[in-house]
BAVEX-913915 format. One record per residue: x, y, z of N, C-alpha, C, O in turn. Coordinates in steps of 0.1 Angstrom, whole numbers. Layout:
% residues N
   n.c1   n.c2   n.c3  ca.c1  ca.c2  ca.c3   c.c1   c.c2   c.c3   o.c1   o.c2   o.c3
      X      Y      Z      X      Y      Z      X      Y      Z      X      Y      Z
...
This chain:
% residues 341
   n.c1   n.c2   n.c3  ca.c1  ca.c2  ca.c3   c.c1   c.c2   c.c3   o.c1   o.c2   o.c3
   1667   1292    991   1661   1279    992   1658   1273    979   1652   1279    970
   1663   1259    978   1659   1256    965   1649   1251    960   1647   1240    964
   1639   1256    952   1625   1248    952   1621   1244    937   1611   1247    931
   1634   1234    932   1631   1219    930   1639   1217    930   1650   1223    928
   1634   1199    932   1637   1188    933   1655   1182    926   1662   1185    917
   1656   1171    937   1670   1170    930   1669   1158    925   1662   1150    931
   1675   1156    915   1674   1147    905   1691   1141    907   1700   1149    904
   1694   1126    912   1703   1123    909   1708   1124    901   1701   1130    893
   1722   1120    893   1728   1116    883   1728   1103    879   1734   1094    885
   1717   1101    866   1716   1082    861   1701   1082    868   1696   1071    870
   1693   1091    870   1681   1092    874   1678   1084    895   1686   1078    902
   1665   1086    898   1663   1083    909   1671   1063    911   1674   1056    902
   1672   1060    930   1672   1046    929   1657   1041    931   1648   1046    937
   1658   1031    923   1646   1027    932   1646   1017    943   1652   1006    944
   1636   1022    954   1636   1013    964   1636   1000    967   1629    995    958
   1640    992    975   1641    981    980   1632    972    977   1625    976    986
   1624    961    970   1613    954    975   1610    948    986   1620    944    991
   1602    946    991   1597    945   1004   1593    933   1007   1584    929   1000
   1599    924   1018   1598    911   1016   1585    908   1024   1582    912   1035
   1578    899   1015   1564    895   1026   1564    878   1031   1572    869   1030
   1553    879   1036   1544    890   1042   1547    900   1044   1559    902   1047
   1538    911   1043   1541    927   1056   1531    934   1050   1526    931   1039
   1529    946   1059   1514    949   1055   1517    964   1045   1509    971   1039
   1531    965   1046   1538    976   1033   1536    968   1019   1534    956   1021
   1536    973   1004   1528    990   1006   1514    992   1007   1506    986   1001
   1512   1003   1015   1497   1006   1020   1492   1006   1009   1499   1011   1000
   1476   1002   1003   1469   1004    993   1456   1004    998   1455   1001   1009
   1446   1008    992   1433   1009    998   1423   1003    989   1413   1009    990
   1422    993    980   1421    987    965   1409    981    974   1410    975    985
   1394    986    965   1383    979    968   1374    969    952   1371    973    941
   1374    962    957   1365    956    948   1353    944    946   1349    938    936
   1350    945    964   1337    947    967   1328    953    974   1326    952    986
   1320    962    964   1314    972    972   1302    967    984   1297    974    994
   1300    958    981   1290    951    994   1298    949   1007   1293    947   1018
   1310    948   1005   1313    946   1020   1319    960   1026   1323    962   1037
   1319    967   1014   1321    982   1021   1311    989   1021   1313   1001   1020
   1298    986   1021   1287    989   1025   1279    983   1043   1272    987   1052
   1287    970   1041   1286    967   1056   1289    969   1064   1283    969   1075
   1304    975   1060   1314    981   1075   1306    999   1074   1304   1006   1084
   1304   1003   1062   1299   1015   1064   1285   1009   1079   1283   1012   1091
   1279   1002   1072   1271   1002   1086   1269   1001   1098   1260   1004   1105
   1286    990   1101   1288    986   1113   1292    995   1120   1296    992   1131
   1295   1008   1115   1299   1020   1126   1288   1026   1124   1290   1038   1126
   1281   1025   1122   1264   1035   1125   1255   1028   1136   1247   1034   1142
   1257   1014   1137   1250   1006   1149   1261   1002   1159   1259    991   1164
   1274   1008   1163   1281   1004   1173   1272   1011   1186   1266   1021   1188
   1276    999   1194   1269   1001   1209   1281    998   1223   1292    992   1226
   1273   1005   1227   1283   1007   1243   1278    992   1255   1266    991   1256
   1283    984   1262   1281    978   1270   1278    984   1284   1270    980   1293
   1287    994   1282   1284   1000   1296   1269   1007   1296   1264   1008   1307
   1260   1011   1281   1249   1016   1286   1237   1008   1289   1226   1013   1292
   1239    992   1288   1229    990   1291   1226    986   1307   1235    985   1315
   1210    981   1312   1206    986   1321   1217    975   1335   1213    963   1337
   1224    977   1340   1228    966   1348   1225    971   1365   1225    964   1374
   1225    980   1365   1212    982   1377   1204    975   1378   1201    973   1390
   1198    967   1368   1185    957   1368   1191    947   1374   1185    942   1383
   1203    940   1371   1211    931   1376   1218    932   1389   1228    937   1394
   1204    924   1394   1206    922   1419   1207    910   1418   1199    902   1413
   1222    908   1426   1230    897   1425   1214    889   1441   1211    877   1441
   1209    896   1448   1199    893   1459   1189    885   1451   1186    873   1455
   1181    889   1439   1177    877   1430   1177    868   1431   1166    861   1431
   1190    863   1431   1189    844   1426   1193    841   1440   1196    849   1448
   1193    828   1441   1201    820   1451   1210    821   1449   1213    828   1439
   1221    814   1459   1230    810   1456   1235    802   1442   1242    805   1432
   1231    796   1443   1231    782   1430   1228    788   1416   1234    784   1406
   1217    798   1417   1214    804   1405   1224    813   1400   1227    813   1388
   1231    823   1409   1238    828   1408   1254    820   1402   1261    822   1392
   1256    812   1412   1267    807   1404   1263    795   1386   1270    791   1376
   1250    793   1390   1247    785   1373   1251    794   1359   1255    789   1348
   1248    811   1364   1249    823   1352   1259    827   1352   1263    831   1342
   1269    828   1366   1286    827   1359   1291    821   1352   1296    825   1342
   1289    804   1357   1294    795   1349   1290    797   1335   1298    798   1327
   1276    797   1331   1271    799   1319   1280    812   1311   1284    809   1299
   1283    825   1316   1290    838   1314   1304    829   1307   1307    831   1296
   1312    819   1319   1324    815   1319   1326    803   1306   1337    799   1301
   1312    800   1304   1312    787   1289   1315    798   1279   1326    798   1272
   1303    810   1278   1307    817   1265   1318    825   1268   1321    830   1257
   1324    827   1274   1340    838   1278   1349    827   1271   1360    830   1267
   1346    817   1269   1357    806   1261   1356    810   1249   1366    813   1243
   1345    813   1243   1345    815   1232   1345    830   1224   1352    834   1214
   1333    840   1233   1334    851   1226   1348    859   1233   1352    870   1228
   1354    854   1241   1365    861   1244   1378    858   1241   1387    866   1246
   1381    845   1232   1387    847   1224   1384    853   1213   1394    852   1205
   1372    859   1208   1369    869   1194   1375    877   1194   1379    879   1182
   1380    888   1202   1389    901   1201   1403    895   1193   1407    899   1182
   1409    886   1202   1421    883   1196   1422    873   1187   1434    870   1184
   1411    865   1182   1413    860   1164   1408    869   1157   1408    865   1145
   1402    880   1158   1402    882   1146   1405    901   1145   1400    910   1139
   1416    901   1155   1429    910   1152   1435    902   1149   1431    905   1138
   1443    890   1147   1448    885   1144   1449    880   1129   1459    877   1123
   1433    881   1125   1426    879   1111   1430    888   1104   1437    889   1093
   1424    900   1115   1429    917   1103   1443    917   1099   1445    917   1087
   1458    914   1110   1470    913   1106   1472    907   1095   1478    912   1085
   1468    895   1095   1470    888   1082   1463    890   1070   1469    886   1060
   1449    897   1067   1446    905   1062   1454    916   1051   1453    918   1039
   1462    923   1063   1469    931   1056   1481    929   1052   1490    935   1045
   1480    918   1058   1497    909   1050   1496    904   1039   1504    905   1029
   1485    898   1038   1483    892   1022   1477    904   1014   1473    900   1002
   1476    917   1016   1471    924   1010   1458    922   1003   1457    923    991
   1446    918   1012   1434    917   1008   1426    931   1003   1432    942   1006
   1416    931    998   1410    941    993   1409    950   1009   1408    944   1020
   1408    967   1007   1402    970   1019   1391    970   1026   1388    976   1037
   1384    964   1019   1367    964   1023   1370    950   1035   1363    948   1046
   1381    941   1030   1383    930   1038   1388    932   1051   1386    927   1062
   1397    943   1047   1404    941   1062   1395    951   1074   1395    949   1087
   1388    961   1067   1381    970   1075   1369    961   1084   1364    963   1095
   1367    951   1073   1354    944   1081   1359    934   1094   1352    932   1104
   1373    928   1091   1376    924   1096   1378    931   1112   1377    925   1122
   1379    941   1111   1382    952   1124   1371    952   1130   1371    949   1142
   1359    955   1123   1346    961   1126   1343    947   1137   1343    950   1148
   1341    932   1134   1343    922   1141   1350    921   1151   1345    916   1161
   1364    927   1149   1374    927   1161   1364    936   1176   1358    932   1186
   1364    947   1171   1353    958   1181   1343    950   1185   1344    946   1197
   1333    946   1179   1323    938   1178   1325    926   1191   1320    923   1202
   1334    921   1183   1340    908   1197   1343    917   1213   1336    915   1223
   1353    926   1213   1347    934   1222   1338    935   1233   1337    932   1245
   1330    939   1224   1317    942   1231   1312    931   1235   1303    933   1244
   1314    918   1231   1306    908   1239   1311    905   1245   1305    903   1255
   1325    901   1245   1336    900   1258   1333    909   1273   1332    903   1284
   1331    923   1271   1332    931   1280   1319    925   1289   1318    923   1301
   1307    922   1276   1293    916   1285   1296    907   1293   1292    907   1304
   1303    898   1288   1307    882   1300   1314    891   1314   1311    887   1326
   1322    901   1310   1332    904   1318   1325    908   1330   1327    903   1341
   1313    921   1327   1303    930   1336   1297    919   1341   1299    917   1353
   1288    911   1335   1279    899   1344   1287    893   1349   1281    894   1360
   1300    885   1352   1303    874   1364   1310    888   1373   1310    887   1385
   1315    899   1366   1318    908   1381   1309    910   1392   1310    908   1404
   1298    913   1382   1283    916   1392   1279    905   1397   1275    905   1408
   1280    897   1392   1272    880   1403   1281    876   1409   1279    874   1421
   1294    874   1403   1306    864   1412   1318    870   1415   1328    865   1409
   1319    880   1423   1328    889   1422   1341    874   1422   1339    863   1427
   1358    878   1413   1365    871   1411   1365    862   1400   1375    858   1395
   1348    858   1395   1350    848   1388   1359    855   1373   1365    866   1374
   1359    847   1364   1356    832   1364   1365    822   1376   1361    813   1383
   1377    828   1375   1391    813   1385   1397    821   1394   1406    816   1401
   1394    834   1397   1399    840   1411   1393    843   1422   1393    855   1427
   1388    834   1426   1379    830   1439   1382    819   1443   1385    810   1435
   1381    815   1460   1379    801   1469   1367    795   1469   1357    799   1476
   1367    783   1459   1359    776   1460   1350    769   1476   1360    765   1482
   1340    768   1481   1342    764   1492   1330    752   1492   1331    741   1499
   1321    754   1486   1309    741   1487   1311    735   1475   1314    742   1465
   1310    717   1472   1306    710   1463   1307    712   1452   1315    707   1444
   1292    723   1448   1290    728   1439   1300    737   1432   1303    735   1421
   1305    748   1441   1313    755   1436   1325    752   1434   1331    755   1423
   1330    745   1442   1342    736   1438   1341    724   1422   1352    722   1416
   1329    718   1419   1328    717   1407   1328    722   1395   1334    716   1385
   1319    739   1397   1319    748   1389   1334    754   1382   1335    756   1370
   1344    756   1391   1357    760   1390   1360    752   1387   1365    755   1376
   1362    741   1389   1371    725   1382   1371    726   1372   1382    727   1365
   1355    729   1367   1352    730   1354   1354    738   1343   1356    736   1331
   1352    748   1349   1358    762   1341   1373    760   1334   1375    761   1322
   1382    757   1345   1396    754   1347   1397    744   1336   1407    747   1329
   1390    731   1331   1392    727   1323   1389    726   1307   1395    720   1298
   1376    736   1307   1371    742   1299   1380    753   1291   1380    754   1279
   1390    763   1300   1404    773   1295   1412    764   1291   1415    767   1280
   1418    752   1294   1425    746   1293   1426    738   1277   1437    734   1272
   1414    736   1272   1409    730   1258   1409    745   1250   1414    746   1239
   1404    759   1257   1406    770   1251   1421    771   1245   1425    775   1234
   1427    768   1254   1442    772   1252   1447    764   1237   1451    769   1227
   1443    749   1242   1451    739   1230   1443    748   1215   1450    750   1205
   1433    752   1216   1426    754   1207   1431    766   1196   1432    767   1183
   1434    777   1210   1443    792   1203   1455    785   1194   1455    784   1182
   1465    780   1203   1474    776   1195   1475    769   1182   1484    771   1174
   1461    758   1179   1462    755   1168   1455    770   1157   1456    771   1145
   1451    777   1164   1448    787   1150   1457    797   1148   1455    806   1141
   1473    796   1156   1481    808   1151   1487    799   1139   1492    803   1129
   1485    785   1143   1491    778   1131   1484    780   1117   1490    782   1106
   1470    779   1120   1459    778   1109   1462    794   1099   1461    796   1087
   1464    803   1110   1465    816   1100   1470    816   1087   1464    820   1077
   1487    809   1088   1493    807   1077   1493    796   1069   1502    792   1062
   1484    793   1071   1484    774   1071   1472    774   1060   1476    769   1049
   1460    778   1062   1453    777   1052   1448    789   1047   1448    799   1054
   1442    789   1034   1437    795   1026   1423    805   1034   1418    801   1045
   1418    817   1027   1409    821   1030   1393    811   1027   1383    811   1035
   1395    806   1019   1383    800   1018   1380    791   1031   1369    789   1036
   1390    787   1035   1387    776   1045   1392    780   1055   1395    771   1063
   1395    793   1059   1394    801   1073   1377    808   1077   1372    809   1088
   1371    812   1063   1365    816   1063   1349    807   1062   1338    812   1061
   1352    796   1061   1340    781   1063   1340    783   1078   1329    783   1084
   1353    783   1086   1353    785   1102   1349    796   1107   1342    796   1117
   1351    806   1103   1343    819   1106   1328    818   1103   1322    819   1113
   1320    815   1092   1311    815   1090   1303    806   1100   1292    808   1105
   1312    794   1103   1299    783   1111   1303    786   1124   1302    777   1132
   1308    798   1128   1308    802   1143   1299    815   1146   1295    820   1156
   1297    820   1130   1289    831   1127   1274    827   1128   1266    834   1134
   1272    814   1122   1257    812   1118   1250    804   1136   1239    805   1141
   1264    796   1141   1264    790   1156   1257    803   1163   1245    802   1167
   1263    814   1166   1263    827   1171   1250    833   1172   1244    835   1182
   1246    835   1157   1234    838   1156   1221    831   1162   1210    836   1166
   1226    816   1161   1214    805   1160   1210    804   1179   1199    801   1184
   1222    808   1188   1224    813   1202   1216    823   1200   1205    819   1197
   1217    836   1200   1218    841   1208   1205    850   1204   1202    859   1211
   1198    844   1191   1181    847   1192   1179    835   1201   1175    840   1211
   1179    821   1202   1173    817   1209   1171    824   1221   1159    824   1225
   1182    829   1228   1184    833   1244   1178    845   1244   1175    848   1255
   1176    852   1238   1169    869   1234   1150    864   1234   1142    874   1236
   1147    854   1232   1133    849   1230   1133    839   1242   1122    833   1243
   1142    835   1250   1138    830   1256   1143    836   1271   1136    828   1279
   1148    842   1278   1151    850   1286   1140    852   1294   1130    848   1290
   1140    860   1309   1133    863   1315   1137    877   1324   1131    883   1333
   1149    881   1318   1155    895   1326   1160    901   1314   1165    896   1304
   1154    917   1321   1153    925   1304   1172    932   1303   1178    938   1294
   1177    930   1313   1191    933   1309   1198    919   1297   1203    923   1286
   1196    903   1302   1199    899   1291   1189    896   1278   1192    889   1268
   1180    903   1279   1173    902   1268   1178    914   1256   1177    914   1243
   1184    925   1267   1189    934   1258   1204    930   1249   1211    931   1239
   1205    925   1263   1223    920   1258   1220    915   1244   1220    919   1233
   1218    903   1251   1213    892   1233   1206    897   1222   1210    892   1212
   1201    903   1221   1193    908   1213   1205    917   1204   1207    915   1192
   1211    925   1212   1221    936   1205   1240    925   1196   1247    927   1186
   1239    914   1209   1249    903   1200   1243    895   1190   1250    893   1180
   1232    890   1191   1228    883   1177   1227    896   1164   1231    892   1153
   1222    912   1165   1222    914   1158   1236    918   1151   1239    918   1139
   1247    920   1163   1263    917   1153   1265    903   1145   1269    901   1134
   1261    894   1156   1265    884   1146   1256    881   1133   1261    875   1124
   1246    884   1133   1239    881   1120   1252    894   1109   1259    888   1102
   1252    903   1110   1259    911   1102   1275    906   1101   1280    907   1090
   1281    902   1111   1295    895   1105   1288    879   1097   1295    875   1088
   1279    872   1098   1274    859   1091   1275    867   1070   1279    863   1059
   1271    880   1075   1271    888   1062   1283    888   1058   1284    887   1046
   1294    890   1064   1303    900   1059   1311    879   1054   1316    876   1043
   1310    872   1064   1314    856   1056   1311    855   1046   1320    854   1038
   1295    856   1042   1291    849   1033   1294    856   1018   1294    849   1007
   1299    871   1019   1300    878   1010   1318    871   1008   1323    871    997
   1323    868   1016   1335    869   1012   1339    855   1004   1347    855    995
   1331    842   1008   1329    833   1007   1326    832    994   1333    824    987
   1317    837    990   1309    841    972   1321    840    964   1323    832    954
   1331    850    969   1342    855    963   1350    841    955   1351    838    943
   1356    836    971   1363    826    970   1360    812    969   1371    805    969
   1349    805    969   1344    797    970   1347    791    955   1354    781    954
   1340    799    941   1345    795    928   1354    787    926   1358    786    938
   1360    780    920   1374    774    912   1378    767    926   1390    767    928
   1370    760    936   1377    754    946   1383    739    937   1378    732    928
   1398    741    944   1406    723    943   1399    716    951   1394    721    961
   1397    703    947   1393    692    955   1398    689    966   1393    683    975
   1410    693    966   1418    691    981   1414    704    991   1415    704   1003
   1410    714    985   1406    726    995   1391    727    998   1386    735   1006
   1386    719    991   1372    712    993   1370    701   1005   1359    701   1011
   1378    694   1007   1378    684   1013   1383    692   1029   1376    690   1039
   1398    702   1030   1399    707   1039   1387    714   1041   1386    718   1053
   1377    717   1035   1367    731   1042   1356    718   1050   1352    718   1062
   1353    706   1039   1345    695   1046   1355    690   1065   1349    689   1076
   1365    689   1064   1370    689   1078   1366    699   1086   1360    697   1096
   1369    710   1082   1367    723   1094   1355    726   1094   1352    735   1102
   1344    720   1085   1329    720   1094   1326    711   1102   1317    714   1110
   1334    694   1102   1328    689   1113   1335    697   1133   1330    699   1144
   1347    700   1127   1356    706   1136   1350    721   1142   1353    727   1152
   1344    723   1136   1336    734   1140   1320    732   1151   1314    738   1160
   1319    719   1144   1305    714   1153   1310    707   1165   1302    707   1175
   1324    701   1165   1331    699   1176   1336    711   1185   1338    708   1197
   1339    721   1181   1341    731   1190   1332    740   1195   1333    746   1206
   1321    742   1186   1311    751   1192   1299    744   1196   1288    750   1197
   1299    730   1199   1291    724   1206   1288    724   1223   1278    721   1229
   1302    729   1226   1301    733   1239   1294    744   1243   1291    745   1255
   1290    751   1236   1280    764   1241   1269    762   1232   1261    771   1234
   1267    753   1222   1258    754   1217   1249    744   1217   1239    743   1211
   1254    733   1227   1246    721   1227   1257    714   1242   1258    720   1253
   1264    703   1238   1275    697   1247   1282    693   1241   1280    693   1229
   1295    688   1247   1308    686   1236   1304    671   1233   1298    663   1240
   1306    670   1224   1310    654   1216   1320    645   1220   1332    650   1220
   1319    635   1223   1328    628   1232   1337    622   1224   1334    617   1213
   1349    622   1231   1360    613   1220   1371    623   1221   1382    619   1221
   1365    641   1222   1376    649   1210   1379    660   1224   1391    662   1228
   1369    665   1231   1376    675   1242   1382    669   1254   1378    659   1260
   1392    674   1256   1402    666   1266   1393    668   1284   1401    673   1292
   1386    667   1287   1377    668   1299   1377    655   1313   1381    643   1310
   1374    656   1321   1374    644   1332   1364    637   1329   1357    644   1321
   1358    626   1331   1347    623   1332   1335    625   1343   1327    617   1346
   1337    635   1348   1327    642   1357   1325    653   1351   1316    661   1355
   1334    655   1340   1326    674   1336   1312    668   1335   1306    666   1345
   1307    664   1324   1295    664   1317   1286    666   1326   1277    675   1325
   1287    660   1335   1274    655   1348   1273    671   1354   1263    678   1355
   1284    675   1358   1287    687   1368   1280    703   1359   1274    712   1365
   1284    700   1340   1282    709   1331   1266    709   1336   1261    720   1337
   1258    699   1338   1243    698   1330   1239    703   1347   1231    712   1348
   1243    700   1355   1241    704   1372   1237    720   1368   1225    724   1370
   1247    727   1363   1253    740   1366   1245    747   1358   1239    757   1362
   1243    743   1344   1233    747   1333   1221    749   1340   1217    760   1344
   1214    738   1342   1198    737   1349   1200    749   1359   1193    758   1355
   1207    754   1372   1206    761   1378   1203    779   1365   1196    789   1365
   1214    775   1358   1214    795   1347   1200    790   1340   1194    801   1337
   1194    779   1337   1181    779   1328   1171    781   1343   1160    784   1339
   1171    781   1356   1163    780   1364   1163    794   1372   1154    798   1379
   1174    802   1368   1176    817   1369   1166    828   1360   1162    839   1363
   1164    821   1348   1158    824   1338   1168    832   1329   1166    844   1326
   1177    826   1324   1188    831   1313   1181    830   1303   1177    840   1296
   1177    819   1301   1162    814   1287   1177    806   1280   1179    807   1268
   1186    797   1291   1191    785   1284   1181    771   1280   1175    763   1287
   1183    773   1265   1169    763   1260   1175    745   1266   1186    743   1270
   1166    739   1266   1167    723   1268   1173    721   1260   1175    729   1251
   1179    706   1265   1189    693   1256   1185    694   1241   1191    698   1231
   1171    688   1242   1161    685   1232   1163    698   1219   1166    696   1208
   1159    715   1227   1156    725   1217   1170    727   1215   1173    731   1204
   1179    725   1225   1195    727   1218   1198    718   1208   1207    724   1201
   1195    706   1204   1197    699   1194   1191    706   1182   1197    709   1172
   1176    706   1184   1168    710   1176   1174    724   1168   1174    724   1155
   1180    737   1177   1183    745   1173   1199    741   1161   1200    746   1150
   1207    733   1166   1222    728   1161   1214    724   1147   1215    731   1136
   1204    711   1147   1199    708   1134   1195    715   1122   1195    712   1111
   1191    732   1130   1188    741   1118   1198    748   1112   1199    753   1101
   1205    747   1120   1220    756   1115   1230    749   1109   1240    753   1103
   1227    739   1111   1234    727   1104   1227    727   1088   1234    726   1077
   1216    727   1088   1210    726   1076   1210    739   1066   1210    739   1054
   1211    749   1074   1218    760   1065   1226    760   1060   1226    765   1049
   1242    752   1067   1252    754   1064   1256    746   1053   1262    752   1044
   1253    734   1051   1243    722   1045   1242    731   1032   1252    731   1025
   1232    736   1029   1228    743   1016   1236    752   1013   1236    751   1001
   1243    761   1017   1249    768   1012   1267    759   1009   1274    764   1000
   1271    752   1014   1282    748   1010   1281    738    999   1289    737    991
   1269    727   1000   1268    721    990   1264    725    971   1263    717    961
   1261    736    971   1259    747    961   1271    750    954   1272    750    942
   1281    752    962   1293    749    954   1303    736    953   1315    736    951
   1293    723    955   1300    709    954   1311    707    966   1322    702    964
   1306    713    979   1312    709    993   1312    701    999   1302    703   1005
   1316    690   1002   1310    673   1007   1304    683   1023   1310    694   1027
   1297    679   1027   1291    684   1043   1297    670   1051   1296    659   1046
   1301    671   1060   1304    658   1069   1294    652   1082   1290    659   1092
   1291    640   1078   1283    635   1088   1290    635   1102   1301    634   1107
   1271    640   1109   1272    647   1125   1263    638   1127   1251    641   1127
   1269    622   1129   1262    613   1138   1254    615   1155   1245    609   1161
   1262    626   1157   1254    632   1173   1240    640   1167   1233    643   1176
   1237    642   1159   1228    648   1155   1220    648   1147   1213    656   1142
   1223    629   1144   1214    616   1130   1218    628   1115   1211    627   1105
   1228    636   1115   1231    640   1099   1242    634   1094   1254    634   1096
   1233    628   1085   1245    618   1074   1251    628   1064   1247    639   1060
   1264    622   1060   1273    633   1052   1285    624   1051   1283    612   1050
   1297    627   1050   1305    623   1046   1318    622   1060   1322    632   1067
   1322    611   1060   1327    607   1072   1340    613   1079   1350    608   1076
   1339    623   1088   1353    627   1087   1360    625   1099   1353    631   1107
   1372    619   1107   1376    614   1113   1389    619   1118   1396    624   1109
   1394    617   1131   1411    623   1136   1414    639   1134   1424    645   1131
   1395    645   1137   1402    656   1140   1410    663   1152   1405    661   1163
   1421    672   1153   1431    669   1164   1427    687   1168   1419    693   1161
   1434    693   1177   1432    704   1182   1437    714   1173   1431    725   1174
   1448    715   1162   1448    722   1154   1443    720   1144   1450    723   1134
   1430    714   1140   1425    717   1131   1409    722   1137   1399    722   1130
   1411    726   1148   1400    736   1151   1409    754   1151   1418    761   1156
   1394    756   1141   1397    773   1141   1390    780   1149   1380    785   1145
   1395    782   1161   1382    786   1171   1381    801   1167   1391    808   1164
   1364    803   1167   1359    816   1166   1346    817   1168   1340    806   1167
   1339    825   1170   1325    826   1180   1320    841   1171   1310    846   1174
């Protein structure tokens, strides 16, 4: 047996270059250690859905009405955190296409899981209250027959929405995928302490409580990445990040307040049927806050966002639904929302 190596004649070939994108050649190149301190942590606080208490959760409880107000409410945020598994596997792919540092792409995963788990929570609560929901059930009263209309149309703005971000993947820069991540991050968090503090059943108190504390930690893993990229911005990629914040207050207004009119393709009976169906999950005791405190809450998160983007010479765009003046941004269309939660 021969033990070495064979050496061509005229020395080795060398291999092919590798056309990219593609996530070949593997490298593991870190160079920031804060965000590989984060993911080190986000696998020391991963949590199971299945252990928390849902025994507590008797569908005999509520009424009728209450019961279907906290699906529907389940079926607003399933628009959004349930597309989280699959943008941001979709994030990590590209990720490793552009060959980002690995601290990036790992965090990116840690998120993917993360989304997960809140998915699975939407998934367990409308099993247990509405067996079939969200849209595989016979509607038969009024109400219920509203509730499904609306769902139905609510996936349907989901959908337009996905497809503009397989566009967006390749389409823009990290900086300004990552202004959309962040203000679904800071949205997320600004949820889901509210609903943890304001609750009245200790199963969603737990829930919430354990999703705000992921999302506060992906708000982290943004803002670090952001730091990064944010420097040396063009004026024109400045201007794109000023779009994808008003575009972002347009998309996560639906779970975080109500949609803004003009931009979601809806009947004009959602709104009326939405605020019906709300008051029943706020009269269940979800601890869905008022009109008033949901504004109030959008205003503070807005004002965060506000300070930190303007720090690096970000125009912020006026949110006339919510008296903040900024800079006027107009014709935003379905692919220029980056949906993410």
């Amino acid at each position: 047996m021969a033990d070495k190596p064979t050496v061509p004649e005229g020395g080795f070939w060398p291999a092919p270059e590798i056309p990219q994108p593609n996530i070949y050649p593997m490298e593991w190149r870190v160079e920031t250690d804060r965000l590989a301190a984060i993911y080190e942590k986000s696998k020391r606080v991963v949590w199971n859905p299945a252990d928390l208490p849902w025994d507590e959760l008797d569908p005999d409880a509520f009424t009728p009405e209450q019961r279907l107000g906290l699906m529907y409410w389940f079926a607003v945020l399933a628009n959004f955190d349930a597309s989280g598994p699959a943008v941001f596997a979709r994030a990590t792919i590209h990720a490793f296409e552009q060959h980002e540092e690995d601290p990036v792409r790992k965090c990116f995963f840690s998120i993917t899981r993360d989304e997960m788990n809140h998915e699975e929570c939407c998934q367990r609560t409308i099993a247990r209250l509405w067996p079939g929901g969200p849209l595989g059930w016979e509607p038969r009263t009024d109400l219920e027959k509203a509730a499904h209309n609306n769902i139905g149309w609510l996936y349907h703005n989901g959908g337009r929405y996905w497809q503009g971000y397989n566009t967006a993947v390749g389409k823009y820069s990290l900086a300004v995928l990552f202004t959309s991540f962040m203000m679904g991050e800071m949205a997320a968090s600004t949820l889901f302490h509210g609903m943890a503090s304001g609750t009245r059943h200790p199963l969603f108190g737990e829930m919430f409580k354990r999703i705000g504390r992921d999302e506060s930690r992906h708000l982290q893993i943004c803002m670090t990445i952001l730091e990064n990229e944010w420097p040396g911005l063009t004026e024109d990629v400045k201007g794109q990040i000023t779009k994808q914040l008003r575009a972002g207050f347009v998309f996560l207004s639906m779970i975080l307040w109500e949609p803004p009119e003009g931009f979601w393709d809806l009947p004009p009976y959602f709104l009326a049927n939405h605020r019906v169906l709300m008051r029943h999950a706020r009269e269940a005791g979800l601890g869905v806050l008022s009109f008033e405190e949901q504004a109030e809450n959008w205003r503070v998160a807005m004002a965060r966002v506000r300070a930190i983007v303007e720090r690096w010479g970000i125009e912020f765009p006026a949110i006339p639904e919510l008296d903040i003046s900024g800079v006027d941004v107009t014709g935003i269309e379905a692919e220029d929302i980056i949906p993410v939660f």
